[in-house]
VOMAR-919458 format. One record per atom (N, C-alpha, C): x, z, y; atom name; residue in three letters. Coordinates in pm, 1 decimal. Last residue first. Layout:
<recs>
<rec u="X" w="Z" v="Y" atom="CA" type="ala"/>
...
</recs>
This chain:
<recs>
<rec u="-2183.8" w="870.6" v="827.7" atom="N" type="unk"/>
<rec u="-2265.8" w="966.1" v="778.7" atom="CA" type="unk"/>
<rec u="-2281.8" w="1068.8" v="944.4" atom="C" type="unk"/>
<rec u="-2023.0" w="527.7" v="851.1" atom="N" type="unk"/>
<rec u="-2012.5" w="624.3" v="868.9" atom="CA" type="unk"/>
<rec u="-2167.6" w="803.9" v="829.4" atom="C" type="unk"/>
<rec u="-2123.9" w="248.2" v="808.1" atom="N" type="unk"/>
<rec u="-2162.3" w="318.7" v="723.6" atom="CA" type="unk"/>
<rec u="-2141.2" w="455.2" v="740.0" atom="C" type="unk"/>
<rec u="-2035.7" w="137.3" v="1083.6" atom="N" type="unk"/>
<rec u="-2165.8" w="120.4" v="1036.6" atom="CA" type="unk"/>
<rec u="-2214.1" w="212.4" v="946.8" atom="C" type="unk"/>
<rec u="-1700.5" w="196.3" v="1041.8" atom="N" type="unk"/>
<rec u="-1831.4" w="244.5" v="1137.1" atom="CA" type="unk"/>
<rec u="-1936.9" w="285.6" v="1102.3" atom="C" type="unk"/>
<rec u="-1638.8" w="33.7" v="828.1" atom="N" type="unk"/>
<rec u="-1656.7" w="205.5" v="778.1" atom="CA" type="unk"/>
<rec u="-1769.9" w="253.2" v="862.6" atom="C" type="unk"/>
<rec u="-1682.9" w="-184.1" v="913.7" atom="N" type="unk"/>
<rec u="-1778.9" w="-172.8" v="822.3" atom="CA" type="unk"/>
<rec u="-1763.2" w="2.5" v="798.4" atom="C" type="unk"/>
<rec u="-1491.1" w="-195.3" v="1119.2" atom="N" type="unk"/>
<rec u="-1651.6" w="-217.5" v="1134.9" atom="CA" type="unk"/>
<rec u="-1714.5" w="-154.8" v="1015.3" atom="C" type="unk"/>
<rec u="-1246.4" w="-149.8" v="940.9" atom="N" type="unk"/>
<rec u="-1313.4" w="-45.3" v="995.7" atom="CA" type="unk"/>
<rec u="-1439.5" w="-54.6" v="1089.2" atom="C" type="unk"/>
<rec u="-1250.0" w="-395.2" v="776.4" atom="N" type="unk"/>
<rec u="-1269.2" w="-228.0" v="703.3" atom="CA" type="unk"/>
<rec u="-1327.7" w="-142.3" v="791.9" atom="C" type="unk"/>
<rec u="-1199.4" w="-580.9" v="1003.8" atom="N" type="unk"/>
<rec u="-1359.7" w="-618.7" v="945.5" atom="CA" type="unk"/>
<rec u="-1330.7" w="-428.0" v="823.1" atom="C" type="unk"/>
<rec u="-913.1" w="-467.9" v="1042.1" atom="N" type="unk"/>
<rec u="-1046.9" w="-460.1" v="1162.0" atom="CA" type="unk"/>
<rec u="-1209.8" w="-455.5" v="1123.4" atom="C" type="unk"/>
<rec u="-800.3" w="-580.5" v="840.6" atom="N" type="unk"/>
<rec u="-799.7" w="-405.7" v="853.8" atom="CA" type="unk"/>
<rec u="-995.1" w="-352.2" v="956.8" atom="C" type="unk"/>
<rec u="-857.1" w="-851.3" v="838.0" atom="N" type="unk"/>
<rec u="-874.8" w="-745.7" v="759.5" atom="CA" type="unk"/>
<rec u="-923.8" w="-597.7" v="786.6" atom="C" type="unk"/>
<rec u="-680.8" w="-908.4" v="1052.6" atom="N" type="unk"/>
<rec u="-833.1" w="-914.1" v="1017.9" atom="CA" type="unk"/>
<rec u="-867.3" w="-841.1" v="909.1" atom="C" type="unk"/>
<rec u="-410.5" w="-777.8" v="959.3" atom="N" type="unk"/>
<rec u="-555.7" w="-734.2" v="1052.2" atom="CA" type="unk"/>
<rec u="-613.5" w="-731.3" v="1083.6" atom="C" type="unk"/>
<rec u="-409.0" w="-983.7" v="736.4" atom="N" type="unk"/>
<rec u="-418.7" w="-816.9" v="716.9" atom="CA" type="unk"/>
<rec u="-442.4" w="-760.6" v="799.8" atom="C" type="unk"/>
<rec u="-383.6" w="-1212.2" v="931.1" atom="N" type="unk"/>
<rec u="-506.4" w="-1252.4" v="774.6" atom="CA" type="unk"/>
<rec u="-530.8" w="-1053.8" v="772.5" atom="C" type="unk"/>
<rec u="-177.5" w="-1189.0" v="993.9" atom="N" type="unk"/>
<rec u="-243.4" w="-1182.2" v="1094.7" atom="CA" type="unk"/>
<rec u="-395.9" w="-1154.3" v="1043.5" atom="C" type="unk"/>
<rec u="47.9" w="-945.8" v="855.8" atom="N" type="unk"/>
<rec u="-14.3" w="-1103.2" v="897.8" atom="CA" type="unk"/>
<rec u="-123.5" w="-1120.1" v="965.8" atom="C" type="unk"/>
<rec u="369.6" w="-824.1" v="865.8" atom="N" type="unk"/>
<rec u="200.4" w="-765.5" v="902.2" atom="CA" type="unk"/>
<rec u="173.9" w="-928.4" v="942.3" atom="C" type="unk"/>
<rec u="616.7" w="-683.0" v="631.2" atom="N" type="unk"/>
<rec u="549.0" w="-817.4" v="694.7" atom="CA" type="unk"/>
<rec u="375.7" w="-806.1" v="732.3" atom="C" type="unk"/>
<rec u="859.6" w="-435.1" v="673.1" atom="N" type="unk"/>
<rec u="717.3" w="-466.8" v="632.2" atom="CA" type="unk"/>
<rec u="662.2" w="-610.0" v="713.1" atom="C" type="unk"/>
<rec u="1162.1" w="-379.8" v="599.3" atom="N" type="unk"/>
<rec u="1164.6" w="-476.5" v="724.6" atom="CA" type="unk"/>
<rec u="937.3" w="-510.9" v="669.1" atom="C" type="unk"/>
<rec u="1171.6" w="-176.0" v="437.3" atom="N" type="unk"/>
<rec u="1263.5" w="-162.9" v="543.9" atom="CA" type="unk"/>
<rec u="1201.5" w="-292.4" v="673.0" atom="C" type="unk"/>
<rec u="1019.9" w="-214.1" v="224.6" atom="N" type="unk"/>
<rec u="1012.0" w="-70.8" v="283.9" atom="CA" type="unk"/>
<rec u="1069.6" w="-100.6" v="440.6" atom="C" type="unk"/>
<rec u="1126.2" w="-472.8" v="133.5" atom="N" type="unk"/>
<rec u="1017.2" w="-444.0" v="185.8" atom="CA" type="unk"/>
<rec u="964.5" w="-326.2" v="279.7" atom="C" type="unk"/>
<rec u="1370.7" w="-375.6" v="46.2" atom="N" type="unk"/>
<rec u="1365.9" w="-432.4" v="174.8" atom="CA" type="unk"/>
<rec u="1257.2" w="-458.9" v="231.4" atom="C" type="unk"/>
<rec u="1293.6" w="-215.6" v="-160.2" atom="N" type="unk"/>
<rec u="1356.9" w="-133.7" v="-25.7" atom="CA" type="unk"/>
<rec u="1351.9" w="-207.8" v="115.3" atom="C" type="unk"/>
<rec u="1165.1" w="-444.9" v="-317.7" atom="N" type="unk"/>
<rec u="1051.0" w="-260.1" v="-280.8" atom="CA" type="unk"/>
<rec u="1155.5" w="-218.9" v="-158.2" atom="C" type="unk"/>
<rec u="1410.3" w="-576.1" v="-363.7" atom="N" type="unk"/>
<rec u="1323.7" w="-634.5" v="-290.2" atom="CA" type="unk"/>
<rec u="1209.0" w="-551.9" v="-263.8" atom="C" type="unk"/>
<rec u="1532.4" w="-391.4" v="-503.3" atom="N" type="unk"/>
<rec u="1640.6" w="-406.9" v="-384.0" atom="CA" type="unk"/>
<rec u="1477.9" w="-506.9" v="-329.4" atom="C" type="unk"/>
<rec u="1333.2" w="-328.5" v="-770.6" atom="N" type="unk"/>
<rec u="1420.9" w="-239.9" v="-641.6" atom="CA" type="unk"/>
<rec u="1521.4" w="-312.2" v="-517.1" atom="C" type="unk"/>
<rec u="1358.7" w="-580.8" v="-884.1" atom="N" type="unk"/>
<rec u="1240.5" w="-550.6" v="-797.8" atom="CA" type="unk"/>
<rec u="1246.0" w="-427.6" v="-688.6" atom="C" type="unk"/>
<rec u="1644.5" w="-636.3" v="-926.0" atom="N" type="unk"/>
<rec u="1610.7" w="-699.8" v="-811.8" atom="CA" type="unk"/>
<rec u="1461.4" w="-650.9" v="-731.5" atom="C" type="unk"/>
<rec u="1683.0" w="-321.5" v="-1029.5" atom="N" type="unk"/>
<rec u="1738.1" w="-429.6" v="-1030.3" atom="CA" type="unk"/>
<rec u="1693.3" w="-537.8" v="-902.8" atom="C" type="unk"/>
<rec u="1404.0" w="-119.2" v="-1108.3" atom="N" type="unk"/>
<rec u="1561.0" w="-120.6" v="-1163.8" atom="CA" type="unk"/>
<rec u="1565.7" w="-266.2" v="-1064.4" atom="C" type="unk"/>
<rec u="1164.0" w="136.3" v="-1046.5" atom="N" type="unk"/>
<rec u="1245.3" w="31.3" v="-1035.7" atom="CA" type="unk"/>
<rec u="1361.6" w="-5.6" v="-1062.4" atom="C" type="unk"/>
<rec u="947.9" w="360.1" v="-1107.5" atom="N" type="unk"/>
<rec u="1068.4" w="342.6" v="-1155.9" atom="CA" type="unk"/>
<rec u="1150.5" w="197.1" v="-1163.8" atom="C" type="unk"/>
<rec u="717.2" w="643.6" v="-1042.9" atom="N" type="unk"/>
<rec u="780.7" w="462.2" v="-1046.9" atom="CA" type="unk"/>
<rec u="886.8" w="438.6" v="-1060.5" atom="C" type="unk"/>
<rec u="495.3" w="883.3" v="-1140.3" atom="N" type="unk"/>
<rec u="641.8" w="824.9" v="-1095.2" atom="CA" type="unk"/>
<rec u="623.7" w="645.0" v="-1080.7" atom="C" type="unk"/>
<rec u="326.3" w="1173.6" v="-1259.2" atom="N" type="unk"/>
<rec u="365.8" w="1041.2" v="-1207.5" atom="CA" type="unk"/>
<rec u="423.3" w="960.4" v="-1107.9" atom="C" type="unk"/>
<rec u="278.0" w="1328.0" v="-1544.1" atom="N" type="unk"/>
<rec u="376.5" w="1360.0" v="-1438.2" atom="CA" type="unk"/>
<rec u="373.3" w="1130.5" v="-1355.7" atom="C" type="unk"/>
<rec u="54.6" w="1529.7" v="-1625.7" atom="N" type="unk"/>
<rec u="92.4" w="1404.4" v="-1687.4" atom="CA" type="unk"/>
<rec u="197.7" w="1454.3" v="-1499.1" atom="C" type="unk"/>
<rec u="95.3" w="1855.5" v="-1785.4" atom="N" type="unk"/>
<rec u="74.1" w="1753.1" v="-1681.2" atom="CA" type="unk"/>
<rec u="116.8" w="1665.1" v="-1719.6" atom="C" type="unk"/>
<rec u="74.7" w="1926.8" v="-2096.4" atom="N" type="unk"/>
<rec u="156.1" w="1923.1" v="-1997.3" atom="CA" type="unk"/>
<rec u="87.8" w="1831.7" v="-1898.3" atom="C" type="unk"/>
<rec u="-161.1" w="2167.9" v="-2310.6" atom="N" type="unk"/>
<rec u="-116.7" w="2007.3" v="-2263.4" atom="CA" type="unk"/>
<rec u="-6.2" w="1965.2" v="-2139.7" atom="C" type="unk"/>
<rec u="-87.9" w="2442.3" v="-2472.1" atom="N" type="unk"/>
<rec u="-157.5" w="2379.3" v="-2361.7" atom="CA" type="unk"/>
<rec u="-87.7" w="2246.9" v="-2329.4" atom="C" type="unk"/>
</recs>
């Protein structure tokens, strides 16, 4: 029988120390809650 596929990420080096500091200090723009806002009009509308 086939094994699960198994899935992961795996950072080494600077893209890991810049994924943690991202983790650690997140940048919210102003552009990404417009955003977020025009997603959830539109979920509204379409809601069931």
């Amino acid at each position: 029988m086939a094994k699960p596929i198994e899935f992961g990420l795996v950072l080494e080096g600077e893209d890991a120390k810049e994924f943690l500091e991202n983790d650690k200090n997140p940048v919210v723009t102003d552009e990404m809650i417009e955003m977020f806002k025009k997603a959830r009009e539109i979920y509204e509308r379409n809601r069931f």
